[in-house]
N, C-alpha and C positions, 0 to 999 in steps of 0.2 A: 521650621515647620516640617511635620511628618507626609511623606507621599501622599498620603491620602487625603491627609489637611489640608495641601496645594490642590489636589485636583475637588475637591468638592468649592474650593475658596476662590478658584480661579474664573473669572468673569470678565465680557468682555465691558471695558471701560470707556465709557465716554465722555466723560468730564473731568480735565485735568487742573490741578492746580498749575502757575506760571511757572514756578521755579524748575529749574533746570537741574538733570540728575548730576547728583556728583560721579566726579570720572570713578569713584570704588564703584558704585552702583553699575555704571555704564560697561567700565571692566570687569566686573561679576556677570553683567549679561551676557557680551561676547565671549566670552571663556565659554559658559554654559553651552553656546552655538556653538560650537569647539566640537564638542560631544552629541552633537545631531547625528543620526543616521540618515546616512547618504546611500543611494544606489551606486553599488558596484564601487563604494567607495569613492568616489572622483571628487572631493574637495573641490580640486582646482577647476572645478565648470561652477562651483558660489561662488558668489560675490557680493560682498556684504557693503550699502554704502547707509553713511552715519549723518542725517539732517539733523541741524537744530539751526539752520537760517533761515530767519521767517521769511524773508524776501523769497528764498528756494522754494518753500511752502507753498505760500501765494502764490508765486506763478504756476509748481504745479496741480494748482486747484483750477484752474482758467478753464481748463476744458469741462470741470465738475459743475460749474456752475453753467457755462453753456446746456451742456447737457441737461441742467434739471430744469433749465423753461421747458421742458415735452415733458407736462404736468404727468401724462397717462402712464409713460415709460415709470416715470419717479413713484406714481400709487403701485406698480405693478411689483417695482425691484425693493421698495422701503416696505410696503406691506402695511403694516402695522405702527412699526417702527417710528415714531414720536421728534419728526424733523422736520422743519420747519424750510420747506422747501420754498418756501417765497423770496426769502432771504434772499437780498442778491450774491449773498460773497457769505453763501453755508462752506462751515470749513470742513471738508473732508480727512480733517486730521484730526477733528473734537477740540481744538488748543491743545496741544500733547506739544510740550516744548523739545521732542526727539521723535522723530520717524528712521527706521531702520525697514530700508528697499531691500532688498532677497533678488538678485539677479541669478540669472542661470547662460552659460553660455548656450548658444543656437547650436541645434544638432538635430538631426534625421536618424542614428542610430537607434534611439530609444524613442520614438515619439509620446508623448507626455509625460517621461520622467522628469522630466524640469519643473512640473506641479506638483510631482510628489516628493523630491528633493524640497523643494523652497517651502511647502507643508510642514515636514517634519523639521526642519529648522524653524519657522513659525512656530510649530508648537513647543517644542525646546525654549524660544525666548517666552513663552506664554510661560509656561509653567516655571521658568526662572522667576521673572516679573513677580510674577503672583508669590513665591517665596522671598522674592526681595519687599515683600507687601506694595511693591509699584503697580501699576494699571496698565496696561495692553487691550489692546482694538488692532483687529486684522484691520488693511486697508487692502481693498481693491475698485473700490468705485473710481478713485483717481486716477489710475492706471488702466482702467478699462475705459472710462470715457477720453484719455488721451487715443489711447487706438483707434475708437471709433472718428472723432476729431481731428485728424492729421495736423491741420494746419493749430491745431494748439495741443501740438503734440513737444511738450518741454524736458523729455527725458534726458537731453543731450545735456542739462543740467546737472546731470548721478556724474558726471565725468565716468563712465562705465567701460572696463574695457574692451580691447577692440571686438566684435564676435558677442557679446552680453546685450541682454535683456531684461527690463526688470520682469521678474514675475505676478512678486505681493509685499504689500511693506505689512509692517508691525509698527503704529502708535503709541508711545511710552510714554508715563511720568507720574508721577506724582498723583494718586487719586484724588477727588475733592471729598469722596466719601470713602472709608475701608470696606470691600464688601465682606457679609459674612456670609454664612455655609449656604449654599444652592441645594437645593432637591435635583438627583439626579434624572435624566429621562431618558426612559430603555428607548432603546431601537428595535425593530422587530429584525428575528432571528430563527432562522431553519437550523431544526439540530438533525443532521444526518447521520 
């Protein structure tokens, strides 16, 4: 697919088919992260960890579903967004048989570079995904209601090195539908 192809084609995907990407796929992604722009260059503060155990999954949903009995929080952060928060065990991964967490190690020198690091590698696998015609959905609701949660706080599960953090994962697999082209939409902009 052409650059342009990819970013007009790329959407975020919430319904995955079950099967699991073949390691080509999985190893076409990570290369692609490879080639992420990093601040100040430092690789070695990512850290890339690779779910596809659904036990790992489940548990770290515990705190998602906690979190979405406070009906009011849930209309406020879904919005619009067509989720069925009643559900006792909604899956914060959509069934994506591969979640890929974006860790950043802890540091004070840059404060909020570790969201703009973990971003740009996000969008790196987004826009691989969508040329490998696979599906991608940012995650952050599961790692944000762990923070808030303490006590169903299951990160210790990423085996993360010592000093890491997750920041945001990226949901993959298999779409149940291929999206086609999106309409794109401007942002407002000051031209100085």
């Amino acid at each position: 697919m052409e650059f342009y192809d990819v970013l007009k084609r790329r959407k975020s995907i919430r319904r995955f088919k079950e099967e699991q990407l073949t390691e080509e796929d999985l190893k076409k992604l990570l290369e692609a992260a490879e080639y992420a722009p990093v601040g100040s260059n430092r690789r070695q503060d990512i850290h890339l960890t690779i779910v596809r155990d659904p036990a790992i999954l489940c548990k770290l949903s515990e705190a998602t579903w906690k979190r979405a009995e406070n009906k009011r929080l849930m209309k406020e952060i879904a919005g619009t967004v067509q989720i069925s928060w009643e559900q006792k065990h909604f899956d914060p991964f959509y069934g994506a048989p591969l979640v890929i967490f974006i860790s950043h190690r802890r540091q004070s020198l840059q404060p909020g570079i570790e969201y703009a690091n973990a971003a740009c590698v996000a969008e790196t696998l987004h826009l691989a995904a969508c040329s490998l015609r696979l599906g991608s959905v940012m995650i952050w609701g599961a790692l944000e209601a762990m923070r808030e949660i303490p006590s169903l706080d299951h990160t210790d599960l990423l085996e993360l090195p010592e000093d890491f953090q997750p920041v945001m994962g990226l949901a993959v697999g298999y779409p149940q539908e291929i999206p086609g082209e999106r309409p794109g939409t401007a942002f407002s902009a000051n031209y100085l």
